[in-house]
Backbone as CSV, one residue per row, in Angstrom:
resi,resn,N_x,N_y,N_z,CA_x,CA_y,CA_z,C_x,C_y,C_z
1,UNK,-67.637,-34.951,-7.235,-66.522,-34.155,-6.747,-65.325,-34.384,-7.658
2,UNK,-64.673,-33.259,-7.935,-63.346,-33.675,-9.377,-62.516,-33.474,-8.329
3,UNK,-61.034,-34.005,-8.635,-60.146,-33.921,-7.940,-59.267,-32.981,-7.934
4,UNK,-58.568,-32.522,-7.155,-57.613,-31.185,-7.002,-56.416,-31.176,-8.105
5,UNK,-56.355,-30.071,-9.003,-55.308,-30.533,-9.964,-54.318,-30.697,-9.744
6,UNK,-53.277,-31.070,-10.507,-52.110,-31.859,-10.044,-50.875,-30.901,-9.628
7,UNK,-50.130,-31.074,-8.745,-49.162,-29.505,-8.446,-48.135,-29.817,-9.526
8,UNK,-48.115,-27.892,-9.635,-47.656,-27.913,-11.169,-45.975,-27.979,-10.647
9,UNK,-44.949,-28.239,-11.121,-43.690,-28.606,-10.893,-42.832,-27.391,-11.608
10,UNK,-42.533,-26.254,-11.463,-42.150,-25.044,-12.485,-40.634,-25.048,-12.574
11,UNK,-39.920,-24.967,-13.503,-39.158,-25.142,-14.155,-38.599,-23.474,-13.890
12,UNK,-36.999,-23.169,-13.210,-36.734,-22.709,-13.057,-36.460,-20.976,-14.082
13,UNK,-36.420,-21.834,-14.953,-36.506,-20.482,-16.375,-37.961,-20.200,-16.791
14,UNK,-38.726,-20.937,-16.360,-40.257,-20.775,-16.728,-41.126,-19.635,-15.163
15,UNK,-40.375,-19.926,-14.004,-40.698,-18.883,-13.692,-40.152,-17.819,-12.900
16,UNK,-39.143,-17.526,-13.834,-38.698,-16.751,-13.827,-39.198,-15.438,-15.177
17,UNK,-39.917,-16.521,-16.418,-40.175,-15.504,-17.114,-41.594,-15.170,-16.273
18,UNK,-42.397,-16.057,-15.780,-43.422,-15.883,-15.019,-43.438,-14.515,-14.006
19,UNK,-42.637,-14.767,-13.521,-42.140,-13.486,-12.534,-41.650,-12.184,-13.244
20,UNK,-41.058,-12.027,-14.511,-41.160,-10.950,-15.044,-41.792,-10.699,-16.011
21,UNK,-42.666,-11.423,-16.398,-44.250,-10.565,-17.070,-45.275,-10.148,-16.115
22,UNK,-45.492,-10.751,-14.416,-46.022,-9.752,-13.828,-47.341,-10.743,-13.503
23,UNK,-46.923,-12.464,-14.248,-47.713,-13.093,-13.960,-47.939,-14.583,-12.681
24,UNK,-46.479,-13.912,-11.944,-46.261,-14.728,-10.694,-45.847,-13.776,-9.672
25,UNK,-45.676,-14.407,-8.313,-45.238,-14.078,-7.215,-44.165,-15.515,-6.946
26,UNK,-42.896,-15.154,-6.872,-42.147,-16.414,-6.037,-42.314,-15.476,-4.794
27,UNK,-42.672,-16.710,-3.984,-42.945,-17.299,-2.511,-41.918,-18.107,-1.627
28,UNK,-40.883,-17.596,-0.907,-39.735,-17.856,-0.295,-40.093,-18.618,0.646
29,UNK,-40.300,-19.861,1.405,-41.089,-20.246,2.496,-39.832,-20.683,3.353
30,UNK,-38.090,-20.370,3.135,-37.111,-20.666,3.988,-37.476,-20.107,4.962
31,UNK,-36.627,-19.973,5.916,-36.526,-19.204,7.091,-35.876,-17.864,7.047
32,UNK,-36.066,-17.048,8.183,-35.378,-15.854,7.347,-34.248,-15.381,7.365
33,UNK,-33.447,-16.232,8.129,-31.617,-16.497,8.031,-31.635,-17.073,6.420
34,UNK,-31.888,-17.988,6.058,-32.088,-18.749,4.930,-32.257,-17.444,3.760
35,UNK,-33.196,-16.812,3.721,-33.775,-15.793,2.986,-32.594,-14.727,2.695
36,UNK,-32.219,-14.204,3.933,-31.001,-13.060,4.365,-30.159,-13.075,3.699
37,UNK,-29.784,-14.894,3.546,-28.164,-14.988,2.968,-27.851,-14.907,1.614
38,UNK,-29.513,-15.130,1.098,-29.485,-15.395,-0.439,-30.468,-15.426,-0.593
39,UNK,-31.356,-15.138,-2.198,-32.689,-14.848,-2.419,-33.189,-14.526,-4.351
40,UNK,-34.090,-14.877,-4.100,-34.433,-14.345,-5.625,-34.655,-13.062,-5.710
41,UNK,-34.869,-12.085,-6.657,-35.141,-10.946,-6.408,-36.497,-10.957,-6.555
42,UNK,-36.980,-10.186,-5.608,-38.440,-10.165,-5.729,-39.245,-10.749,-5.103
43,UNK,-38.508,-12.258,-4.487,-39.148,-13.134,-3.588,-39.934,-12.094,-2.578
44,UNK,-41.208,-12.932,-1.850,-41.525,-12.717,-0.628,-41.426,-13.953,0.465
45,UNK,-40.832,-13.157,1.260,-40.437,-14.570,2.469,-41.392,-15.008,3.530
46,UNK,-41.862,-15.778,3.443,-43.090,-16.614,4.161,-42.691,-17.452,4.430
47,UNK,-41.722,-17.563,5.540,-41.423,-19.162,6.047,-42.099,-20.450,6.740
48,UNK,-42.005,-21.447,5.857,-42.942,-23.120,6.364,-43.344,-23.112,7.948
49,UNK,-42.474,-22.963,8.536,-42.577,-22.838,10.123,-43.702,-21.898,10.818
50,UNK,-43.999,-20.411,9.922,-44.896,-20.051,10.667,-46.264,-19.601,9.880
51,UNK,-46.011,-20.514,8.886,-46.765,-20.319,7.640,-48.317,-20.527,7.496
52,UNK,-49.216,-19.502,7.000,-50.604,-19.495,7.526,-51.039,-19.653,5.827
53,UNK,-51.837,-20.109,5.082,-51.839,-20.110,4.055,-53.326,-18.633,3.650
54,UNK,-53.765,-18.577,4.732,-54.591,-17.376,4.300,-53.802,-16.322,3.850
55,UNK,-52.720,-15.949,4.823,-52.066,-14.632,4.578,-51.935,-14.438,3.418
56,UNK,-51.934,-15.434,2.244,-51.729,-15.148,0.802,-52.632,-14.162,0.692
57,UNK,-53.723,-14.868,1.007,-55.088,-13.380,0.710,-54.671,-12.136,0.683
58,UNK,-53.866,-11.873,1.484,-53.316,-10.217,1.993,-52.449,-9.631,0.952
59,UNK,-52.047,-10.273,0.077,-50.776,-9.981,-0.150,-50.662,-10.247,-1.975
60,UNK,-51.436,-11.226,-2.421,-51.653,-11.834,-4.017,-52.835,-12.930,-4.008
61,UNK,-53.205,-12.923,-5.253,-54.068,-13.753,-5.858,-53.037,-14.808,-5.249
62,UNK,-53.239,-15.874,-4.847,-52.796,-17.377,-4.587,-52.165,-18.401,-5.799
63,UNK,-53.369,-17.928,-7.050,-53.194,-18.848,-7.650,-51.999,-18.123,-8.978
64,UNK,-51.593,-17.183,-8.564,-50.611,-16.404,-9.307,-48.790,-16.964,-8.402
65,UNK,-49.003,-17.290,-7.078,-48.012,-17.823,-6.321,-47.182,-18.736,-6.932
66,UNK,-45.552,-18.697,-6.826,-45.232,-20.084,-7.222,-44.330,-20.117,-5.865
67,UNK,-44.454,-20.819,-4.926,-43.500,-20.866,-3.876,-41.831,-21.835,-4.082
68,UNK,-41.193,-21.149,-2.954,-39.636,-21.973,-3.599,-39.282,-21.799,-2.089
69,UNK,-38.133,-22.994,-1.931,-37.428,-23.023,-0.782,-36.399,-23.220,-1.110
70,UNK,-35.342,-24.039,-0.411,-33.724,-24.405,-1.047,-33.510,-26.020,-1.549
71,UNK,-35.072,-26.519,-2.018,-34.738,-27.931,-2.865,-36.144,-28.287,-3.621
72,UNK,-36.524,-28.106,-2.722,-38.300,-28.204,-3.265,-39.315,-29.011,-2.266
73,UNK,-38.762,-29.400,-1.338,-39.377,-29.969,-0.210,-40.638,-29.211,0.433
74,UNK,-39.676,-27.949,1.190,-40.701,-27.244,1.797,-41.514,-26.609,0.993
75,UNK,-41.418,-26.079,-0.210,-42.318,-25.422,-1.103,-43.499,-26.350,-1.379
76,UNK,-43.256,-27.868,-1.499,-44.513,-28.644,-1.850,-44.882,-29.065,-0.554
77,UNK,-44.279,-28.793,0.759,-45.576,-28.042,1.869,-46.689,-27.030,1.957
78,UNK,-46.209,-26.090,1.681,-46.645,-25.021,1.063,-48.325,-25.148,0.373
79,UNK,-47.951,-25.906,-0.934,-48.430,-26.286,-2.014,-49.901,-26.599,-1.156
80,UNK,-48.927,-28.007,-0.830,-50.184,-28.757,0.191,-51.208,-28.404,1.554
81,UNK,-50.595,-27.486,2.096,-51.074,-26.394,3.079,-51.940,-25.629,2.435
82,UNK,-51.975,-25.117,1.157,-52.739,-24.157,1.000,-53.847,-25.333,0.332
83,UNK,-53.854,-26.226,-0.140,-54.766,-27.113,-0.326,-55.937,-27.831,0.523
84,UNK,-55.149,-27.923,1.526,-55.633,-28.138,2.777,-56.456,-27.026,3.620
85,UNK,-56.391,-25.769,2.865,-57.233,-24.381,3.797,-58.224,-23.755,2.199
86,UNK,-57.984,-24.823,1.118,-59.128,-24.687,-0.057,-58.511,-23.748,-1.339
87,UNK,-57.391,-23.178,-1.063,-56.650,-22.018,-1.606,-56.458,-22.586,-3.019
88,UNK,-56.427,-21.945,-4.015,-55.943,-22.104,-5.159,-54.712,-21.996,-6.008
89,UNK,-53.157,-22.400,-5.070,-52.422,-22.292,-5.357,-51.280,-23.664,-5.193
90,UNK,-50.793,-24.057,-6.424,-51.065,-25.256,-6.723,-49.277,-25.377,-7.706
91,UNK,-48.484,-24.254,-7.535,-46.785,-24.505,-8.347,-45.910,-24.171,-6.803
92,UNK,-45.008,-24.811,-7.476,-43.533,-25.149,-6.676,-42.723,-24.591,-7.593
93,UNK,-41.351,-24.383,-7.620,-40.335,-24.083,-8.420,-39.868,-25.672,-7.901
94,UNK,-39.729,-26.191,-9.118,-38.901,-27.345,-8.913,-37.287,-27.533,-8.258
95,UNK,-36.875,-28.130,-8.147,-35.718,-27.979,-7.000,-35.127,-27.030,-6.577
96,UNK,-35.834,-25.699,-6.005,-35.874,-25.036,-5.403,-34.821,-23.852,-5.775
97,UNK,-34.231,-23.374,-4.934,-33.456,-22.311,-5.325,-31.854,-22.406,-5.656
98,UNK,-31.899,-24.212,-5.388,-30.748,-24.823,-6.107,-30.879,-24.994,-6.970
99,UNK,-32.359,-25.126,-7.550,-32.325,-25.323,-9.112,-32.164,-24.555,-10.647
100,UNK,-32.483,-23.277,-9.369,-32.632,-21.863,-10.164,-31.253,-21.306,-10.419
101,UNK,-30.150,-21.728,-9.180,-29.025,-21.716,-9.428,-28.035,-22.300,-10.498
102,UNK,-28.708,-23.499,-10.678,-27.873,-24.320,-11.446,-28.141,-23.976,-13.019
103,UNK,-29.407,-23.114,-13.286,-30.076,-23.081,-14.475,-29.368,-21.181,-14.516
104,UNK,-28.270,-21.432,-13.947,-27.299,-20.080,-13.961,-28.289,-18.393,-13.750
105,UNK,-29.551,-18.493,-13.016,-30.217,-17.154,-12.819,-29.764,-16.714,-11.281
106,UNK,-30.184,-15.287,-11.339,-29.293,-14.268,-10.728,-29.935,-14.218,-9.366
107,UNK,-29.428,-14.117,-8.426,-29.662,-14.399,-6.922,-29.084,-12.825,-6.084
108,UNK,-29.623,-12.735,-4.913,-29.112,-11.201,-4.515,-28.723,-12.355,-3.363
109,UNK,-27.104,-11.910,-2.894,-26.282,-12.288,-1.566,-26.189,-11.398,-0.970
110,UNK,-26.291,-11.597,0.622,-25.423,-10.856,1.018,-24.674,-11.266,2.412
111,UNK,-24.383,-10.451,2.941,-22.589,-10.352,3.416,-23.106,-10.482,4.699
112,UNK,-23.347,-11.729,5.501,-23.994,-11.428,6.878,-23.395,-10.537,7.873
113,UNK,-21.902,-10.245,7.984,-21.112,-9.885,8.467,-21.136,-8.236,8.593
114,UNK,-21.657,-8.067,7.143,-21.654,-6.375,6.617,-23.049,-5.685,6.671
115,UNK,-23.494,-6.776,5.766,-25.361,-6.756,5.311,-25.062,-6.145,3.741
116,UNK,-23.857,-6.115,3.419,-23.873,-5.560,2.457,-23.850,-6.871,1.316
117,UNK,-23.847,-6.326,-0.174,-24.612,-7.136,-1.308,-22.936,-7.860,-1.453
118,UNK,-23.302,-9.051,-2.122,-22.084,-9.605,-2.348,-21.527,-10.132,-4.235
């Protein structure tokens, strides 16, 4: 039996180019207040709390997934959840969507108040 490979740790500019060649899915697993207020573009929001790791099936190849939350915690739930149901999806965005922030990439806000973009 070989062992499960190691979860890959993705580097906020790495997938982001990932995500626009068409060769990722970021995977939002906040909640969806969390999601609402702020977001990657493109994300899909699958939050930890009610999180089924099949549903990937429905939706993308798994192993094309890189999931992100707001540090990197819940995303390497995620990780491990889908490991745990045999799935082949195995990246995190490393510190999460603070990290993506700090590495100055572009986020959609918005205005809870309005709903409008900020």
């Amino acid at each position: 039996m070989t062992d499960a490979p190691e979860i890959q740790n993705i580097p906020a500019r790495d997938a982001l180019a990932a995500q626009q060649a068409g060769e990722a899915l970021i995977v939002d697993v906040r909640e969806p207040a969390e999601f609402a207020a702020e977001r990657i573009a493109g994300a899909l929001n699958l939050p930890l709390s009610t999180f089924d790791p099949v549903s990937l099936l429905a939706v993308v190849d798994p192993s094309k997934v890189i999931f992100q939350c707001g540090s990197g915690m819940r995303s390497m739930k995620a990780v491990l959840a889908c490991r745990l149901s045999g799935l082949a999806a195995d990246r995190h965005l490393a510190g999460g969507i603070g990290a993506w922030k700090m590495a100055d990439l572009p986020t959609l806000r918005i205005d809870p108040a309005t709903g409008r973009p900020l």
